[in-house]
N, CA, C and O atoms as a GROMACS GRO file, in nm:
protein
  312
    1UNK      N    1  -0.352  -1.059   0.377
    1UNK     CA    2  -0.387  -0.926   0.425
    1UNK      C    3  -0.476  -0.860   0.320
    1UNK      O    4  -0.442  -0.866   0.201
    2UNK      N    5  -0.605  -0.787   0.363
    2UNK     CA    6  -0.657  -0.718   0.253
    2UNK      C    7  -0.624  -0.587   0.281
    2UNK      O    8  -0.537  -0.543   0.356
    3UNK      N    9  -0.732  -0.511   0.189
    3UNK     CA   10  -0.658  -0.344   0.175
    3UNK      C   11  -0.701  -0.294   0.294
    3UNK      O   12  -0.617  -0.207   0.317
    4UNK      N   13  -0.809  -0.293   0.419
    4UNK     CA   14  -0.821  -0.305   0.506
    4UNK      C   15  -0.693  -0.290   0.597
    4UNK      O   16  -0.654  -0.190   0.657
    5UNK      N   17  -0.637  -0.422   0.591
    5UNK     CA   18  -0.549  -0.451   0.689
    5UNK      C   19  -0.423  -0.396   0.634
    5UNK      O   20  -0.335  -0.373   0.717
    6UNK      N   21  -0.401  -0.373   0.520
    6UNK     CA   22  -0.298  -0.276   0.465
    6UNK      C   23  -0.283  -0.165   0.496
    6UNK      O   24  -0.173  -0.109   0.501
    7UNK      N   25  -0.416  -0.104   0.528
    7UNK     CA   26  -0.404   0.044   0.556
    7UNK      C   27  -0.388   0.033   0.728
    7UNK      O   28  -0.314   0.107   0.793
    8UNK      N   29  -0.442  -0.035   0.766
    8UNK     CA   30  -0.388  -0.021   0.909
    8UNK      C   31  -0.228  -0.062   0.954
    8UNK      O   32  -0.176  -0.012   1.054
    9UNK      N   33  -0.174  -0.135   0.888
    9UNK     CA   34  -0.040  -0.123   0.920
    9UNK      C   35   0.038  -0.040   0.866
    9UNK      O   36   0.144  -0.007   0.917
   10UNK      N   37  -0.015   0.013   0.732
   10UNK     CA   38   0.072   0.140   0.702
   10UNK      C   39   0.064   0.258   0.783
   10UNK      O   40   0.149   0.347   0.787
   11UNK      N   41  -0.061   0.253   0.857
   11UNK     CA   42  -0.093   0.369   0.956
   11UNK      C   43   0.008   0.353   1.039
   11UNK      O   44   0.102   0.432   1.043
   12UNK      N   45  -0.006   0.200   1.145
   12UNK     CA   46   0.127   0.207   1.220
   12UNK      C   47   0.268   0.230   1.186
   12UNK      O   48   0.365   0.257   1.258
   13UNK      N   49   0.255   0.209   1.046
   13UNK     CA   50   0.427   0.249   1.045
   13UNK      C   51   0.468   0.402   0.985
   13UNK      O   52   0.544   0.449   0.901
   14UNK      N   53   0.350   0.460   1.100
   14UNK     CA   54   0.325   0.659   1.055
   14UNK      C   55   0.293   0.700   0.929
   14UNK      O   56   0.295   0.820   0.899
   15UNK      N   57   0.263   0.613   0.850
   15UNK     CA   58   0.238   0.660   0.695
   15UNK      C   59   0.106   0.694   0.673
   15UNK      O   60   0.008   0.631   0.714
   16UNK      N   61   0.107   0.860   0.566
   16UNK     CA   62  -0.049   0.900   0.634
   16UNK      C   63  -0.142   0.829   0.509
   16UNK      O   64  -0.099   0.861   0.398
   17UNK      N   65  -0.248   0.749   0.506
   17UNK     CA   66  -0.286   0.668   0.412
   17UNK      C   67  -0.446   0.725   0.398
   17UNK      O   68  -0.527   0.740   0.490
   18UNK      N   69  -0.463   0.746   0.274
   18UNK     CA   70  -0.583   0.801   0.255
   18UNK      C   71  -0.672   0.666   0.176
   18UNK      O   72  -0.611   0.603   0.088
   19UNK      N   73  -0.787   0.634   0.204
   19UNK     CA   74  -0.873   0.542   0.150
   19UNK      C   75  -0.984   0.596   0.040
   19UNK      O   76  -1.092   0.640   0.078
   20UNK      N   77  -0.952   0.589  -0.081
   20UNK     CA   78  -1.011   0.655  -0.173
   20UNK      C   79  -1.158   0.586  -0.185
   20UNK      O   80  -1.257   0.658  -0.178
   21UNK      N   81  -1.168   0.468  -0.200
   21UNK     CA   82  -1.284   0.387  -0.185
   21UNK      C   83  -1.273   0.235  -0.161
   21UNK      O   84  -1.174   0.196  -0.100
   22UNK      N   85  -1.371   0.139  -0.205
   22UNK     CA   86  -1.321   0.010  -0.138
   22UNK      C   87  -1.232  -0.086  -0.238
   22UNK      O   88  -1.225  -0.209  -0.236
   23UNK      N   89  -1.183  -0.017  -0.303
   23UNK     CA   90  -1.069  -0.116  -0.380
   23UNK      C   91  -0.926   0.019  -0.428
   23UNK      O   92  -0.840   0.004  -0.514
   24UNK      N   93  -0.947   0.131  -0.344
   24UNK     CA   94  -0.832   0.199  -0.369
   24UNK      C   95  -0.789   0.272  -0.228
   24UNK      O   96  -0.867   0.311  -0.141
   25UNK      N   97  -0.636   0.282  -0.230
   25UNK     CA   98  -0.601   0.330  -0.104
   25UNK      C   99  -0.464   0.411  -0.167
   25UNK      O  100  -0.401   0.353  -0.255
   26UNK      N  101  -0.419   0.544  -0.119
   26UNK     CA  102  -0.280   0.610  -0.119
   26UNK      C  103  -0.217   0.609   0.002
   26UNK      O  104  -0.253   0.549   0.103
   27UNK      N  105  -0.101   0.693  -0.015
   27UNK     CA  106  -0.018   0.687   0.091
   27UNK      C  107   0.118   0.792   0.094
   27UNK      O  108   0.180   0.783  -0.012
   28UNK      N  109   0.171   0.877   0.176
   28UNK     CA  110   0.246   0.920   0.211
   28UNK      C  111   0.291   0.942   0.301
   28UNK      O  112   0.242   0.997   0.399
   29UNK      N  113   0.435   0.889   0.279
   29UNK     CA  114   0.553   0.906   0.375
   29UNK      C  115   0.704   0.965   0.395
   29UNK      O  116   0.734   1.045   0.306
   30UNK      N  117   0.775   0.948   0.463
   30UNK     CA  118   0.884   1.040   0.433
   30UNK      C  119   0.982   1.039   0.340
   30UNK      O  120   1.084   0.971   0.331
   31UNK      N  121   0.933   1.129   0.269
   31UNK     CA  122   1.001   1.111   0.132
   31UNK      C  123   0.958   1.021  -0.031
   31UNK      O  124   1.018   1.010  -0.138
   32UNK      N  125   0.850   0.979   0.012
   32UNK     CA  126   0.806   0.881  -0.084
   32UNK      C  127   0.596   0.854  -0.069
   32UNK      O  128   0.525   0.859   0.031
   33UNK      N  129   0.574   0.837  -0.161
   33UNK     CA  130   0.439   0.822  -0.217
   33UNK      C  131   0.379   0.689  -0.250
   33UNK      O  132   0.446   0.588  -0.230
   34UNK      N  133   0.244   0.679  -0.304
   34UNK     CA  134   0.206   0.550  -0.337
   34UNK      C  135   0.104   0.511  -0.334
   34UNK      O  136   0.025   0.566  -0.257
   35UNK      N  137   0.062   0.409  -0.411
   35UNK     CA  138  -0.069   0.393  -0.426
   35UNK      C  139  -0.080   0.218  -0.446
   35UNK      O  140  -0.004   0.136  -0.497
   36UNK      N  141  -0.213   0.206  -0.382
   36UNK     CA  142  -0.223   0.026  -0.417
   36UNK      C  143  -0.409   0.005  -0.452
   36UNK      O  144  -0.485   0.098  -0.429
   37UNK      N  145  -0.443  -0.085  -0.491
   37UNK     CA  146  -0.573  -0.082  -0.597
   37UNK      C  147  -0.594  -0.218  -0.633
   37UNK      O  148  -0.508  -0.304  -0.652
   38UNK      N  149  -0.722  -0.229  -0.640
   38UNK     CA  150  -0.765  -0.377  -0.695
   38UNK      C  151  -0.852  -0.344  -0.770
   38UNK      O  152  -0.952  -0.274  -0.755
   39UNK      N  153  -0.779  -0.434  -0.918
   39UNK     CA  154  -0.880  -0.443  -1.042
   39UNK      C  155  -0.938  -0.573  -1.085
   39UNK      O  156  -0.888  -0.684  -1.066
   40UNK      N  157  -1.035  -0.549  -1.138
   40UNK     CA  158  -1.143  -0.692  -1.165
   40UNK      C  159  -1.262  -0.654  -1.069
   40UNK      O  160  -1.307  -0.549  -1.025
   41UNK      N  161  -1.302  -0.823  -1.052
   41UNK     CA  162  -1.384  -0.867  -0.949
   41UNK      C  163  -1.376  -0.930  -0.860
   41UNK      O  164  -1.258  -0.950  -0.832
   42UNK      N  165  -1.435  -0.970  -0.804
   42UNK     CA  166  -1.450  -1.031  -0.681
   42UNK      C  167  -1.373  -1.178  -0.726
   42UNK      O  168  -1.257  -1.184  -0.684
   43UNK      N  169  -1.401  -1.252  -0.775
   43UNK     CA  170  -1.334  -1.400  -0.822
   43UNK      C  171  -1.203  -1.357  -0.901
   43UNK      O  172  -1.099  -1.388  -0.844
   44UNK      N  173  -1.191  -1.298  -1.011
   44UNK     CA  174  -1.067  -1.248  -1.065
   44UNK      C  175  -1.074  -1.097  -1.054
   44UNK      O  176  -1.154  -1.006  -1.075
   45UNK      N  177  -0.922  -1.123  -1.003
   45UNK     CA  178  -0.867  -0.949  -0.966
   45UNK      C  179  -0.721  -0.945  -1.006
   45UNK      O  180  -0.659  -1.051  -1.007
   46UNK      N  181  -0.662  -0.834  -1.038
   46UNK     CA  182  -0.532  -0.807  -1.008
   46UNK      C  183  -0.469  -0.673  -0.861
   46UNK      O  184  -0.514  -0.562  -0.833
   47UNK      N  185  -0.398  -0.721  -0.823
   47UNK     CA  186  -0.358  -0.609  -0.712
   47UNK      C  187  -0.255  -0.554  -0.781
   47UNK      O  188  -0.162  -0.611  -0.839
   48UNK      N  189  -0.294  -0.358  -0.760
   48UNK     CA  190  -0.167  -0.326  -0.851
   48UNK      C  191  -0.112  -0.240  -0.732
   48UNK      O  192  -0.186  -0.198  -0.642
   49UNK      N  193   0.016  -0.219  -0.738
   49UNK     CA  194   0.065  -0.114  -0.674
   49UNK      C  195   0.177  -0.015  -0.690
   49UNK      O  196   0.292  -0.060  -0.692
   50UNK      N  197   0.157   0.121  -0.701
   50UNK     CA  198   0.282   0.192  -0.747
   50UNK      C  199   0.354   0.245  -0.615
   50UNK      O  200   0.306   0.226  -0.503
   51UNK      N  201   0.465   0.309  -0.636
   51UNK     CA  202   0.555   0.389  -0.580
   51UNK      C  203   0.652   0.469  -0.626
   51UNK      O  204   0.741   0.450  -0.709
   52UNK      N  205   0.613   0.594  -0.538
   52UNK     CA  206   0.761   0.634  -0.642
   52UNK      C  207   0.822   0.733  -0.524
   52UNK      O  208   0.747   0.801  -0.454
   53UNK      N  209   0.962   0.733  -0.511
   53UNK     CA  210   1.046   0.748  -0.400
   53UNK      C  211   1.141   0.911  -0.451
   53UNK      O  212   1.200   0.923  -0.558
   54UNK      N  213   1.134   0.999  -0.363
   54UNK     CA  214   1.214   1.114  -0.384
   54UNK      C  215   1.367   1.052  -0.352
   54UNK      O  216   1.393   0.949  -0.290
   55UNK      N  217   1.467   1.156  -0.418
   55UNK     CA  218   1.594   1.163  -0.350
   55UNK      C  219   1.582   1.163  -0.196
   55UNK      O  220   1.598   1.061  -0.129
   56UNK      N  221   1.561   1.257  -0.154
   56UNK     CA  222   1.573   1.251  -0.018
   56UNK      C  223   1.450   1.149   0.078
   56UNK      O  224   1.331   1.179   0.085
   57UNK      N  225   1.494   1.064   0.125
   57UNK     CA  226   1.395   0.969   0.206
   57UNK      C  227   1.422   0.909   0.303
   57UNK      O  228   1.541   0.884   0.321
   58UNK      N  229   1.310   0.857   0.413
   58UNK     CA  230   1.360   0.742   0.496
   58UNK      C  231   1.386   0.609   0.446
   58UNK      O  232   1.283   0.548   0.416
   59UNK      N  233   1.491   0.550   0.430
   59UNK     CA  234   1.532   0.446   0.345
   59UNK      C  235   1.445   0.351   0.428
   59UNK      O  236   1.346   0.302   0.373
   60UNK      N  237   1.481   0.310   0.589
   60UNK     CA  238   1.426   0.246   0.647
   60UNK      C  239   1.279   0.253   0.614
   60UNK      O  240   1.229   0.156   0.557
   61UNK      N  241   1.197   0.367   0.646
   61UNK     CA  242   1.062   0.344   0.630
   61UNK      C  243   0.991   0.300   0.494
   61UNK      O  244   0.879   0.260   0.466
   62UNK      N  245   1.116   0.326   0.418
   62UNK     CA  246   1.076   0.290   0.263
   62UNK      C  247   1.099   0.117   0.215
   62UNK      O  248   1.068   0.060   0.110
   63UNK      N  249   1.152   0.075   0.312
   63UNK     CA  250   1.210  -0.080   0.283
   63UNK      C  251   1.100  -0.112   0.343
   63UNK      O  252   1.036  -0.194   0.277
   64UNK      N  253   1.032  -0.071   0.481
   64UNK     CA  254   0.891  -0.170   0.577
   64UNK      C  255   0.781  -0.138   0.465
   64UNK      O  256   0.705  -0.231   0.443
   65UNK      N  257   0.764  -0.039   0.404
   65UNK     CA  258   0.648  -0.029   0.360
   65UNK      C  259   0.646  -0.082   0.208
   65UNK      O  260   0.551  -0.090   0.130
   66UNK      N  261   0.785  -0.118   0.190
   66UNK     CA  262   0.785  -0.183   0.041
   66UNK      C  263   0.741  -0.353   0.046
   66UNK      O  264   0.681  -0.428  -0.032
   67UNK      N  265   0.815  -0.371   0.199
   67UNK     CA  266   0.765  -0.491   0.260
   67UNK      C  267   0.654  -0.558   0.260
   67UNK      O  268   0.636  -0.674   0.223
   68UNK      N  269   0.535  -0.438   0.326
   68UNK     CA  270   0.416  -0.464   0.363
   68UNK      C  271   0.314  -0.444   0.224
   68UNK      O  272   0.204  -0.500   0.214
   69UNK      N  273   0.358  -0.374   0.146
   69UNK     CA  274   0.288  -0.417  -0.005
   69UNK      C  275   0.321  -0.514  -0.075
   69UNK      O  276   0.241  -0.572  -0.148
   70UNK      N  277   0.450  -0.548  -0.063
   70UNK     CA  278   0.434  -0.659  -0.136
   70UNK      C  279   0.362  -0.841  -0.054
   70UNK      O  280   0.338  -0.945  -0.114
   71UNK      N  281   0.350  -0.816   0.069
   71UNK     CA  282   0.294  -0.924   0.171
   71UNK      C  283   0.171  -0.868   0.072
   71UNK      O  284   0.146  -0.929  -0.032
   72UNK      N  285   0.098  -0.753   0.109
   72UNK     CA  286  -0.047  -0.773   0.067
   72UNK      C  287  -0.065  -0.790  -0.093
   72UNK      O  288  -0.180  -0.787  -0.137
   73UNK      N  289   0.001  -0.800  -0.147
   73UNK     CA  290  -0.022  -0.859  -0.308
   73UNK      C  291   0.015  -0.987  -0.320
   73UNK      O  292  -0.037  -1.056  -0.408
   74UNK      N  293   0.082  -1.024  -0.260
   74UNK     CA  294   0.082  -1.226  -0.239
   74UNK      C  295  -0.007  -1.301  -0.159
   74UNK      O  296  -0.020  -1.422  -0.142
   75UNK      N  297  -0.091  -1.162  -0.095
   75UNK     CA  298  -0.188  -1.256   0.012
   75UNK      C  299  -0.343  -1.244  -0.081
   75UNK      O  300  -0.355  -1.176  -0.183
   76UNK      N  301  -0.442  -1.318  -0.025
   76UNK     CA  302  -0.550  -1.349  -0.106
   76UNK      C  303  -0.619  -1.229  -0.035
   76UNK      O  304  -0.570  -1.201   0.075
   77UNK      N  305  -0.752  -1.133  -0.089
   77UNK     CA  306  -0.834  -1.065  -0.070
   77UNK      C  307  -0.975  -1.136  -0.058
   77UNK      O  308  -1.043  -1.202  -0.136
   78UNK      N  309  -0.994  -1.089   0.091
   78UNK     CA  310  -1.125  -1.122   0.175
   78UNK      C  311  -1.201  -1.036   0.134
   78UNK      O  312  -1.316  -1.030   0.177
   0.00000   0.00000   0.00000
């Protein structure tokens, strides 16, 4: 999955995801924040990604979307 396709499934899973440029994307959802990013180049990169979760949250929505970042940091970037 690239950041592309990251941001579109975080969309589906209601999370409002802002695309900062073409190797950075945020995100907020209920109760919790986040950010994912690619550093380097094109041949070597690292995918980084933070989060950081309030007390009060959707646990559920916070487990799919912990899900779906970590799929897109094990998958290769197109």
């Amino acid at each position: 999955m690239n950041l592309k396709g990251l941001k579109i499934t975080l969309k589906n899973q209601k999370v409002v995801v802002t695309q900062l440029n073409s190797y950075k994307l945020r995100f907020v959802g209920d109760g919790f924040a986040g950010e994912c990013e690619l550093l380097g180049g094109k041949k070597l990169y690292t995918k980084l990604a933070r989060m950081s979760v309030n007390s009060e949250h959707n646990h559920e929505q916070v487990l799919r979307v912990q899900e779906l970042v970590n799929e897109w940091q094990r998958s290769e970037e197109k």
